[in-house]
C-alpha positions in Angstrom: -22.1 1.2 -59.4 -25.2 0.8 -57.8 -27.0 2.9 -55.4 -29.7 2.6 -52.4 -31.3 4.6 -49.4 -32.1 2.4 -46.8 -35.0 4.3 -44.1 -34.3 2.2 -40.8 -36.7 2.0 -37.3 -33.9 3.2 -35.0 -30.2 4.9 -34.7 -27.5 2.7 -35.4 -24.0 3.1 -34.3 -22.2 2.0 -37.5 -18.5 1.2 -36.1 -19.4 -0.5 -33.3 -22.4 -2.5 -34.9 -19.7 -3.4 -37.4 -17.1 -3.8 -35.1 -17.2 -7.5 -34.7 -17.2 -8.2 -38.6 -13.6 -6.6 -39.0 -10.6 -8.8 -38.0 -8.9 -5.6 -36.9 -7.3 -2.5 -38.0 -4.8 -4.1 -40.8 -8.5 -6.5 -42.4 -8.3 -6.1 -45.9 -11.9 -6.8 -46.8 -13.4 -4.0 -44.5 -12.5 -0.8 -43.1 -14.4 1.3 -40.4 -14.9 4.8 -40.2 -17.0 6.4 -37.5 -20.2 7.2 -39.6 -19.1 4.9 -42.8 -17.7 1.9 -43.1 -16.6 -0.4 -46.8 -17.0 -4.0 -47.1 -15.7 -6.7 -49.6 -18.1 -9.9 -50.1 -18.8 -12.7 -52.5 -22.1 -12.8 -53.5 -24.2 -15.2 -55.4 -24.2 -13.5 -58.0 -20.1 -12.5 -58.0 -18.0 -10.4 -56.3 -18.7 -6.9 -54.9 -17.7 -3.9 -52.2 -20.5 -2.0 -50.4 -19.6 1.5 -49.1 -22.2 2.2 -45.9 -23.1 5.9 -44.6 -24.8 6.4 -41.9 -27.2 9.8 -42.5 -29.5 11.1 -39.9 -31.5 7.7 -39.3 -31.0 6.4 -42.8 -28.3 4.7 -44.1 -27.4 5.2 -47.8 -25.3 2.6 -49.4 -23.3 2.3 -52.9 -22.4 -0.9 -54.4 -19.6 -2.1 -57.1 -19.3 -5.2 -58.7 -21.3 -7.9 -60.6 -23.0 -8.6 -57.2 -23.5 -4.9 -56.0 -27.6 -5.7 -56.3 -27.1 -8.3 -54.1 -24.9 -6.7 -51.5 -27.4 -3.5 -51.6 -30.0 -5.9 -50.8 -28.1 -7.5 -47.6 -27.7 -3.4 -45.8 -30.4 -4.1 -43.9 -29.2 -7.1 -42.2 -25.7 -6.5 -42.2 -26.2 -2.9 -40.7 -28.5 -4.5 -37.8 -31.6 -2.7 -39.2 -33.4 -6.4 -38.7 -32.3 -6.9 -35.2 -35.5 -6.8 -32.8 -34.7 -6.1 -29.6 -38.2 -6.0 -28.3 -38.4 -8.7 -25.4 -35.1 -7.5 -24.4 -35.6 -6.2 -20.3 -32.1 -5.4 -18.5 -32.3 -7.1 -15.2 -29.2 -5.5 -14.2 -28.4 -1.6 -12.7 -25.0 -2.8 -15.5 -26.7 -4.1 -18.2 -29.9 -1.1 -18.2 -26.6 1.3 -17.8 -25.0 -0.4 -20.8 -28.5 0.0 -23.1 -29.1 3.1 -21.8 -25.8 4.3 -23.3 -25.5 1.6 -26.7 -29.0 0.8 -27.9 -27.7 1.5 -31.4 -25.5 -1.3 -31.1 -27.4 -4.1 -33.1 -26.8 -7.2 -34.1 -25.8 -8.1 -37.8 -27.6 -10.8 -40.1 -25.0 -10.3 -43.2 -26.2 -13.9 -44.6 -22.9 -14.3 -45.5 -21.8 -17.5 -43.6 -18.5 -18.1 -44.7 -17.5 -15.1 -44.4 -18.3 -15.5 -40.5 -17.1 -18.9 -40.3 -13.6 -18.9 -42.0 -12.3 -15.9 -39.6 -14.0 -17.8 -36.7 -12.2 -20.6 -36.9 -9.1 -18.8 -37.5 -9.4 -17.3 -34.0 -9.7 -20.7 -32.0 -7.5 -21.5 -29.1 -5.5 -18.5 -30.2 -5.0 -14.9 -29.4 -7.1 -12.1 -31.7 -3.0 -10.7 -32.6 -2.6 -14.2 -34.2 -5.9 -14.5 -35.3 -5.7 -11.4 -37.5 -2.6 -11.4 -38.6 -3.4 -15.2 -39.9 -6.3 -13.7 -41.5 -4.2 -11.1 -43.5 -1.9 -13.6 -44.6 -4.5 -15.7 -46.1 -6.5 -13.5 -48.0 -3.2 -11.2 -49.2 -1.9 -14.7 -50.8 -5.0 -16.2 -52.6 -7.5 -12.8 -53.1 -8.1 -10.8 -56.1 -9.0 -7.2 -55.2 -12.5 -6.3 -54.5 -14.7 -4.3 -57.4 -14.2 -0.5 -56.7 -10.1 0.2 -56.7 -10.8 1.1 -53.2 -7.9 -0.8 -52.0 -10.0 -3.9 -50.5 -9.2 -7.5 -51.3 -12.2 -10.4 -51.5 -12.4 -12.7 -48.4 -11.1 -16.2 -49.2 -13.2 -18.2 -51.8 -14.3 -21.2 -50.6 -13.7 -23.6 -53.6 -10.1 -22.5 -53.5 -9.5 -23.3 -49.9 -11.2 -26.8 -49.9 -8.2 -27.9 -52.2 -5.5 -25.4 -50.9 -3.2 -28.8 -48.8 -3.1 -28.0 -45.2 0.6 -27.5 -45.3 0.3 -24.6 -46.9 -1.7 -22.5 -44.5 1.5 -23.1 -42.2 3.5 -19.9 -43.3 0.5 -18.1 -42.9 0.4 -18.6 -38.9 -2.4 -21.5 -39.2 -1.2 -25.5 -37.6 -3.1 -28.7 -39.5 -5.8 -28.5 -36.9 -7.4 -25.4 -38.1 -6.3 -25.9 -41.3 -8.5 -29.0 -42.0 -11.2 -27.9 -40.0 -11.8 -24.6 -42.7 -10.7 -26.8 -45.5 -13.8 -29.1 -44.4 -15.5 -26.4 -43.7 -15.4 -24.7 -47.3 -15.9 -28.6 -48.7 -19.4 -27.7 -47.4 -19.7 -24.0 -48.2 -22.7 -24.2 -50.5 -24.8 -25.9 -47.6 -23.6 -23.8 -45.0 -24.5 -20.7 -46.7 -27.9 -22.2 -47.5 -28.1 -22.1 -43.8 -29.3 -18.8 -43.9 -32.8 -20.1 -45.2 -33.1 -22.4 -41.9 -34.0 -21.7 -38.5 -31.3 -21.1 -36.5 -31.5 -24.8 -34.7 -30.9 -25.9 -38.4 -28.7 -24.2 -39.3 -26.7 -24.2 -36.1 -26.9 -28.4 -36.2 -25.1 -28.0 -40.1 -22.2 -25.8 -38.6 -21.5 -28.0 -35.6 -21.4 -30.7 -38.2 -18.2 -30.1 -39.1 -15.3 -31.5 -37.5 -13.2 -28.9 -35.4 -16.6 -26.7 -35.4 -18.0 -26.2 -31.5 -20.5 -24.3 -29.8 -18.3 -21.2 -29.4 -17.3 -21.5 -33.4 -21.0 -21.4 -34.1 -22.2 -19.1 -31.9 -19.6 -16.6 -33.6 -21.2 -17.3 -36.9 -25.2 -17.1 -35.5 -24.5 -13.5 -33.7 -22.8 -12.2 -36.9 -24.0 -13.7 -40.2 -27.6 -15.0 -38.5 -28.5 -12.1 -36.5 -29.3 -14.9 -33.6 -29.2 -12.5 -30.5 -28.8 -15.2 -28.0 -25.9 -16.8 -29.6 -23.5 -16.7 -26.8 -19.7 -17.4 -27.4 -19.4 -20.6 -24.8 -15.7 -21.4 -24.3 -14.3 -17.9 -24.6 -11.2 -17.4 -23.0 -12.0 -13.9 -21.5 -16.2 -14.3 -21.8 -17.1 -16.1 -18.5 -15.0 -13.5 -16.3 -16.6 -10.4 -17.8 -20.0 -11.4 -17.4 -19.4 -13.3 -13.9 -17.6 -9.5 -12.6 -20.1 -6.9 -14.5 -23.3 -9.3 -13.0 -22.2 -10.5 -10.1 -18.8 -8.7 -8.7 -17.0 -12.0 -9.4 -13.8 -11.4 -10.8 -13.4 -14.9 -12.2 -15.9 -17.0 -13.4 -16.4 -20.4 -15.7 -18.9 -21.1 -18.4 -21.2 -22.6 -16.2 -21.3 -19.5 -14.0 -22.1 -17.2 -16.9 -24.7 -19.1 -18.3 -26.4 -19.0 -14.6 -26.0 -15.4 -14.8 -27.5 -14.8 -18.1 -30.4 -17.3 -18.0 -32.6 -14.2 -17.2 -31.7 -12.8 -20.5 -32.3 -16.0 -22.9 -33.5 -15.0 -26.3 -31.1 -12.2 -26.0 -27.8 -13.4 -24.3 -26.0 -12.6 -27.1 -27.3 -8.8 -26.9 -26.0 -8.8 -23.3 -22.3 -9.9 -24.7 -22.3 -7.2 -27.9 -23.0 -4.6 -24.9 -20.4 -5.8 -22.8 -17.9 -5.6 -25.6 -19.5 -2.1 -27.2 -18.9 -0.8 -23.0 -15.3 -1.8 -23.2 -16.2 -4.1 -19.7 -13.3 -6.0 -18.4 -12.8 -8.1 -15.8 -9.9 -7.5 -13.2 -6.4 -8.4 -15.0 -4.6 -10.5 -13.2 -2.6 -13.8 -14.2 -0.9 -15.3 -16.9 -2.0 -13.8 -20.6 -2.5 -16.1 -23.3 0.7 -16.3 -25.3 1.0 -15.0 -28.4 2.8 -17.5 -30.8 4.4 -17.3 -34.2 3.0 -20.7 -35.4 4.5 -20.1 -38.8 8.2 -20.3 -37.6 7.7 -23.4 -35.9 
């Protein structure tokens, strides 16, 4: 077990900075706790768990595992410690309300791509209850546990899924369409996660190289594992109508709209949809919901 004290430039608000790393309550590579929060990864150097604490304005971190010195090394980033916020001006009575209240909601750079990507993809065209539940499946049936015996499993490895056949992510809740895209996706692991030495243009250019990888698939990847802060999720089902009713009353709105509304805040217009999401904002419900499906009994 490794250990490490980490001295960061501003409070952090672990759960929710976390928040969108965790595939839900039932994710068995993370758990969240209000002021602490465990993580399985694969690391360069082999597999490890990283136990976070938040104490005072440092965050002290333990680490098991043959990668635990790389993991310790990537608390900064993943914890949002990195995340400069400095040219970031609300323009809005909503948005200055919203910083006022969450400014220790940051935005993560794990450097973990994959680990981004493979969830990402799992969640397109689909609700976040089949999402997640798809995500379970896949890791409970071809994970090892994580380093620790803290009751965590590995995310999925890569090389495995590049040669797992597509018609076997079926009983997991996954059709052949996503299925091919993450098995073309981990094809190309090793140059994805070598994205994190690019500029984001780069490395955002490798992601949407991949077929069945868009802009909203990518820009799930850039806010989490890039800690690009104006990575904004374009094609969202519920995105454009939260940010067209918190800036402009509007209680639908299109992708188009949004990105009008949020031009004022480029460089940062993914800051403006983490504070949204930390401020629980929601547009007006009215309307058809998305159904939720049960893909693997079709």
């Amino acid at each position: 077990m490794s250990l490490r004290t980490i001295p960061v430039p501003f409070p952090i608000d672990l759960a929710k900075t976390l928040f969108p790393l965790c595939r839900g309550a039932g994710d068995p590579t993370m758990r969240i706790g209000l002021a602490d929060a465990y993580r399985a990864m694969r690391t360069p150097d082999g597999p490890a768990t990283v136990h976070i604490r938040s104490i005072g304005y440092d965050i002290a971190a333990q680490a098991w595992g043959p990668g635990a010195d790389w993991a310790l090394a990537s608390v900064p980033g993943l914890v949002g410690a990195l995340d400069d916020a400095s040219g970031f001006q609300p323009q809005h009575h909503v948005i200055d309300e919203l910083w006022r209240r969450h400014k220790d909601v940051r935005i993560t750079r794990t450097g973990a791509v994959m680990q981004s990507l493979i969830p990402a993809i799992l969640e397109q065209k689909v609700t976040g209850m089949e999402a997640r539940r798809a995500y379970r499946s896949m890791v409970m049936a071809t994970s090892e546990p994580a380093p620790g015996d803290l009751g965590l499993h590995l995310p999925p490895d890569p090389a495995r899924l590049a040669e797992t056949p597509y018609f076997t992510f079926h009983p997991w809740g996954v059709e052949r369409r996503r299925a091919e895209t993450i098995r073309a996706a981990c094809e190309q692991a090793t140059r994805l996660e070598a994205g994190t030495t690019l500029t984001l243009d780069q490395a955002n250019a490798r992601l949407l190289a991949i077929r069945g990888v868009g802009p909203w698939t990518a820009a799930e990847v850039a806010r989490t594992a890039l800690g690009d802060a104006d990575a904004i999720s374009v094609g969202d089902f519920h995105l454009p109508n939260v940010v067209c009713w918190a800036l402009a009353r509007e209680p639908r709105g299109t992708d188009e709209r949004m990105l009008e509304l949020l031009e004022p805040y480029r460089g940062h217009r993914g800051r403006v949809q983490a504070l949204l999401e930390a401020g629980s904002i929601s547009a007006p419900a009215f309307g058809p919901r998305m159904e939720v499906r049960s893909i693997e009994r079709i």
